[in-house]
C-alpha distance (Angstrom), angle and dihedral (degrees) to the residues before:
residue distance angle dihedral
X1 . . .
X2 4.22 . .
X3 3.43 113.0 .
X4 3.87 131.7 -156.1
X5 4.07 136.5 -177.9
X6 3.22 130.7 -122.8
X7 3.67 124.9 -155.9
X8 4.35 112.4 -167.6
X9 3.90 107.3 -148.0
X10 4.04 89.1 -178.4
X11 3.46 98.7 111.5
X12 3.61 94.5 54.3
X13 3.80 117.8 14.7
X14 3.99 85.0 29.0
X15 3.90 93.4 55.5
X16 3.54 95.4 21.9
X17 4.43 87.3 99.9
X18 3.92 101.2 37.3
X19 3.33 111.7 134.6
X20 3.78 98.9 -160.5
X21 4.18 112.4 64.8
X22 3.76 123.0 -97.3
X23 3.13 127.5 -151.0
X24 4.19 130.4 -122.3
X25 3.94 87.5 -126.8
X26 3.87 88.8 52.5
X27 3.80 92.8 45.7
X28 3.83 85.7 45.5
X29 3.82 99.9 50.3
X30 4.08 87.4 43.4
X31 4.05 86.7 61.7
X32 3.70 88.7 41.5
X33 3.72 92.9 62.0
X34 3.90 100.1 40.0
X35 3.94 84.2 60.0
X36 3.58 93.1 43.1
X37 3.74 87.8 54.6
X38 4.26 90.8 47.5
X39 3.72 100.8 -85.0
X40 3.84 103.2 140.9
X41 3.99 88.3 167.8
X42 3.48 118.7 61.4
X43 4.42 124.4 166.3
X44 3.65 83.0 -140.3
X45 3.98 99.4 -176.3
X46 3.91 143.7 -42.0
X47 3.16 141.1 -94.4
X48 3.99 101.4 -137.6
X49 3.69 137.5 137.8
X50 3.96 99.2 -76.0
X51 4.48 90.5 -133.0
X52 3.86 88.4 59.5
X53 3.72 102.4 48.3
X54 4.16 106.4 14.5
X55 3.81 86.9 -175.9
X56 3.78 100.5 69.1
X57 3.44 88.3 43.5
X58 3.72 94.8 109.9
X59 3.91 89.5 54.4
X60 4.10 87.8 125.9
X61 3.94 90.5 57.6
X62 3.71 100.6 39.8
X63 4.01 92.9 54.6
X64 3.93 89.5 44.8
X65 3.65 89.9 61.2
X66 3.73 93.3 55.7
X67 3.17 91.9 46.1
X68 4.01 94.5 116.4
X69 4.03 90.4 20.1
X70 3.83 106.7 146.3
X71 3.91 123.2 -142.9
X72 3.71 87.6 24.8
X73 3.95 135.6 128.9
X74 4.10 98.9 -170.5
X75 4.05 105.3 -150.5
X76 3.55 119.9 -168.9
X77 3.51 135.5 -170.6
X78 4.16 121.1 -132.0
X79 3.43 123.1 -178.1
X80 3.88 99.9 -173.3
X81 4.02 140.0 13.4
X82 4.38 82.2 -98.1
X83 3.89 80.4 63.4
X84 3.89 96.8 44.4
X85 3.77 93.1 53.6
X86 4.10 90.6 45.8
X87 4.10 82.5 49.5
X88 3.41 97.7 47.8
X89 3.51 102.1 64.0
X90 3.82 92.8 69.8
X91 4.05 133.6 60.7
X92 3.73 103.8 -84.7
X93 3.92 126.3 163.8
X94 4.16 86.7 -158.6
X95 3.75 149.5 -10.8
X96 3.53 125.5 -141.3
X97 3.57 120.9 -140.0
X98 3.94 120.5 -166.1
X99 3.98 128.2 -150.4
X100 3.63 118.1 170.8
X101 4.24 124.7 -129.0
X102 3.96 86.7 -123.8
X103 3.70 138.9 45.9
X104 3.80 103.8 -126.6
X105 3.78 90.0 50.9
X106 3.96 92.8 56.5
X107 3.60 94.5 37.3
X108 4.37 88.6 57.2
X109 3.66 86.5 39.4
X110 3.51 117.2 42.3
X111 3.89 99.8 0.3
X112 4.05 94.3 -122.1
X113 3.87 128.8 110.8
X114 4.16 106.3 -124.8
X115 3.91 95.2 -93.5
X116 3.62 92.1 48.8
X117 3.66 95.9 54.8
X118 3.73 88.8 45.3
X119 3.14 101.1 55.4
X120 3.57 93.2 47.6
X121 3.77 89.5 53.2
X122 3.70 90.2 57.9
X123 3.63 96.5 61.6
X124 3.98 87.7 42.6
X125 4.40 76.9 58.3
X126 3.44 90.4 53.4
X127 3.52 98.8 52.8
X128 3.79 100.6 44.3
X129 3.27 89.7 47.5
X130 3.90 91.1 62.8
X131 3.80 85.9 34.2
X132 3.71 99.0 58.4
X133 3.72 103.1 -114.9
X134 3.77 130.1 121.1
X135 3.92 119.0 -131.7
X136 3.57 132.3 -140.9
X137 3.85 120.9 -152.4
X138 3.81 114.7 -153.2
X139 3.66 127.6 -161.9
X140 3.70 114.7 -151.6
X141 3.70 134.1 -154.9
X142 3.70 87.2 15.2
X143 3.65 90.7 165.6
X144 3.40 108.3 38.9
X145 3.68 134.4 -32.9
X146 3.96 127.5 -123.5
X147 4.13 96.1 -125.8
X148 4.19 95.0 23.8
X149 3.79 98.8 49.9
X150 3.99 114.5 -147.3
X151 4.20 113.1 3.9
X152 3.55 118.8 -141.1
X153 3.43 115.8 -115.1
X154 3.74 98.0 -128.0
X155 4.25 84.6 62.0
X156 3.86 84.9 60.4
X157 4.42 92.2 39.9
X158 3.82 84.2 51.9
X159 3.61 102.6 65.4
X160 3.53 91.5 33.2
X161 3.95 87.7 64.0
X162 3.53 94.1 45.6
X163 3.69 97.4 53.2
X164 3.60 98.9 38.8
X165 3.75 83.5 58.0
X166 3.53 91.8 52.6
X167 3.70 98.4 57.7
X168 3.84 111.4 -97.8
X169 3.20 123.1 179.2
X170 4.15 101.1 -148.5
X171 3.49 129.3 1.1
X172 3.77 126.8 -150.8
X173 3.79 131.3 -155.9
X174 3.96 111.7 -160.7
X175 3.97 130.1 -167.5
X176 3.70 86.7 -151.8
X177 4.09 95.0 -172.5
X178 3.77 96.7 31.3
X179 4.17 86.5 -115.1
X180 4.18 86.9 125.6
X181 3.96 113.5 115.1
X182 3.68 123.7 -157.9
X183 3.76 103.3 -102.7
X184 3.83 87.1 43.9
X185 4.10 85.2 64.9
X186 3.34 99.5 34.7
X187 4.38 86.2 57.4
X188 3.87 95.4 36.9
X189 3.81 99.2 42.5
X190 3.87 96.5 44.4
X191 3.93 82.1 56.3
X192 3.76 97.2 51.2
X193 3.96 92.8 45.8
X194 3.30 88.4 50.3
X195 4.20 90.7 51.9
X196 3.85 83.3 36.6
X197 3.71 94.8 63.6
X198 3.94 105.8 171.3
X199 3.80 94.8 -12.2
X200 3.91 108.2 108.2
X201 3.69 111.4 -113.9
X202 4.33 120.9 -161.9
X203 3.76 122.3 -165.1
X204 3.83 112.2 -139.1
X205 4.10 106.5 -150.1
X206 3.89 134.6 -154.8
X207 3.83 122.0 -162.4
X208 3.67 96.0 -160.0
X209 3.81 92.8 121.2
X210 4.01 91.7 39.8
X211 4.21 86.0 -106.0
X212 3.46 103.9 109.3
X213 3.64 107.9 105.7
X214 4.02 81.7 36.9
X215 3.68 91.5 62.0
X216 3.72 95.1 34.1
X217 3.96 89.8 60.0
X218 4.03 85.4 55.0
X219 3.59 96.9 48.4
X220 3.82 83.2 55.8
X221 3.82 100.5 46.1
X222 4.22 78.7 51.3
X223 3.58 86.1 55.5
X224 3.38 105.9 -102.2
X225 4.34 113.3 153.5
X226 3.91 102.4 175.6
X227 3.70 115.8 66.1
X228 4.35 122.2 170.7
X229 3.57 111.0 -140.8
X230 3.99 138.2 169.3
X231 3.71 128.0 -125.3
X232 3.80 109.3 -109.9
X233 4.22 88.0 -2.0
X234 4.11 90.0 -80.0
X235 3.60 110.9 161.4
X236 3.73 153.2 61.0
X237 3.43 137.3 171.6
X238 3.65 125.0 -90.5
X239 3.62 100.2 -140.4
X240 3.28 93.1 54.0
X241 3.46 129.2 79.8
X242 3.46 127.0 -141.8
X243 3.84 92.6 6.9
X244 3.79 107.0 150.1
X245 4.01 114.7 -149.8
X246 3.84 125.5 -70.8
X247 3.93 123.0 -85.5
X248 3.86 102.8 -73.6
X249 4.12 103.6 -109.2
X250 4.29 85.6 -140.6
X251 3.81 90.0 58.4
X252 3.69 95.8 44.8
X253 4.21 96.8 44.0
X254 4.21 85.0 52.2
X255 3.51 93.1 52.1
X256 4.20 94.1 50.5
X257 3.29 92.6 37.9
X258 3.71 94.1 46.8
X259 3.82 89.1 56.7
X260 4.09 92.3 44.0
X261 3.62 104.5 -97.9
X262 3.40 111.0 130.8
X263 3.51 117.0 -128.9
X264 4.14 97.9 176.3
X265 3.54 95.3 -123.5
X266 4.22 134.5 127.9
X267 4.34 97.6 -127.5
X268 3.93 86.5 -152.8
X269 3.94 99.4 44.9
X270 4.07 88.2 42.8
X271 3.74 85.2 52.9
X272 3.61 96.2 53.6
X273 3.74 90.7 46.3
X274 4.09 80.1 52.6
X275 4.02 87.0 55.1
X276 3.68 89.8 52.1
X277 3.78 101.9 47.5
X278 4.16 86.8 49.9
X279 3.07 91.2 50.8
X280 4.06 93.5 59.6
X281 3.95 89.0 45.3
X282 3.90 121.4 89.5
X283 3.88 81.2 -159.8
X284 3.68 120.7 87.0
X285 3.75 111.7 -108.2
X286 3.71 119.2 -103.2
X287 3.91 96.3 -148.2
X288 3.33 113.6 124.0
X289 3.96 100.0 -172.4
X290 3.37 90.2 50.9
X291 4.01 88.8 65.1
X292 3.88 90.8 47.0
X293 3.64 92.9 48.9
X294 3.96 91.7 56.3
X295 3.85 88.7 54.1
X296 3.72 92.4 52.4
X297 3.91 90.7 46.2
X298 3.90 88.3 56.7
X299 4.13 83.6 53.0
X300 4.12 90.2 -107.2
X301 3.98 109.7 148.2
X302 3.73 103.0 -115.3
């Protein structure tokens, strides 16, 4: 039976944007049910400046009390090598370092021109290499960018190159504003594998255009096995605009599992976990089994 991973973001790049304050026990009990439902890989928080994204601000606390969590691969996110050294300190299986395709999107996000950031990230490598923990480069606006329009797909093949050469341990392709169509990921991810060689690579999915699970499918029939999704489709990122949330992790597990690849995860627990992450988002959920689900549960024939 085909196999694929899935790595939940929602407790960081699903909160990340909330307006209203969430607590550490919320964020804690959220993780709690995606492992209980068979999520072994959880983007558990971020390492970011506290003033730009109060949410994560509690990133220190959260990874403290997983410190001894069984059945658990703790992700987190680090924008800088300030963020590395903060991550470091705790038991982490990886960090995740982001670089954007185009300049104006890592300028407004991380507030470093492409080199800069990676030559920061390959002294972060360094480090975490003697430290123990894997990294995960992440390409955003793969796609297209919000202020730079379409990105040519060389921009993206560049830094894939570079870091492959360097020794990272995953890579990760993400449609930042959900403006990705399926034979767009079908052409770009078939490239990067092929760069990739034996170095896992994830696909990180928006639904802000309704395509997600469209475009998810594609990265799969290009042979992509890792794909970073958000319990009930919470999310977005903050920087930038008009990004809709992340592909809902429920809607993505029924479709795999639905065409017998096993994904390793209980439907009905995942779907409570779902619940639970809606109910700490002012947004509406983007699910969409979720919804059919409720009908069925009130006896409607869906």
């Amino acid at each position: 039976m085909e196999e694929v991973a899935i790595i939940d973001v929602s407790p960081r790049d699903g909160l990340q944007n909330e307006p209203k304050p969430i607590s550490t026990e919320q964020k804690l009990k959220l993780i709690d049910m995606l492992v209980n439902a068979g999520i072994q890989n959880v983007e558990v928080t971020s390492f970011v400046h506290p003033l730009k994204v109060p949410q994560m601000a509690d990133a220190n606390d959260v990874l403290q009390a997983l410190s001894d969590k069984k059945d658990l691969e703790t992700i987190a996110l680090i924008p800088n090598l300030k963020g590395y050294e903060r991550a470091r300190e705790h038991r982490l299986t990886e960090v995740n370092w982001v670089s954007a395709a185009t300049e104006t999107f890592n300028a407004k996000n991380i507030g470093m021109s492409i080199e800069e950031n990676m030559s920061q990230f390959l002294k972060v490598l360094d480090e975490a290499k003697k430290d123990g923990i894997k990294t995960c480069f992440s390409v955003a606006v793969s796609f297209g960018c919000p202020y730079e329009g379409d990105v040519e797909e060389e921009k993206v093949l560049q830094i894939v190159r570079r870091v492959k050469e360097a020794g990272v341990d995953r890579i990760g392709i993400a449609d930042t504003i959900g403006i990705a169509t399926p034979d767009h990921v079908e052409r770009l991810m078939k490239k990067v594998l092929e760069i990739a060689g034996d170095t896992p690579v994830a696909i990180h999915l928006h639904d802000t255009r309704g395509l997600g699970l469209a475009n998810a499918y594609m990265a799969y029939r290009a042979g992509v096995r890792i794909f970073e999704t958000s319990a009930s489709g919470i999310g977005g990122c903050p920087f930038a605009p008009g990004a809709a949330g992340n592909l809902a992790t429920e809607d993505l597990v029924y479709l795999f599992e639905r065409m017998n690849i096993s994904t390793g995860v209980d439907f009905q627990k995942l779907l409570d976990a779902a619940d639970y992450a809606a109910s700490l988002s002012t947004k509406k959920p983007l699910g969409r089994i979720r919804h059919v689900e409720n009908q069925r549960e009130k006896g409607n024939a869906v």
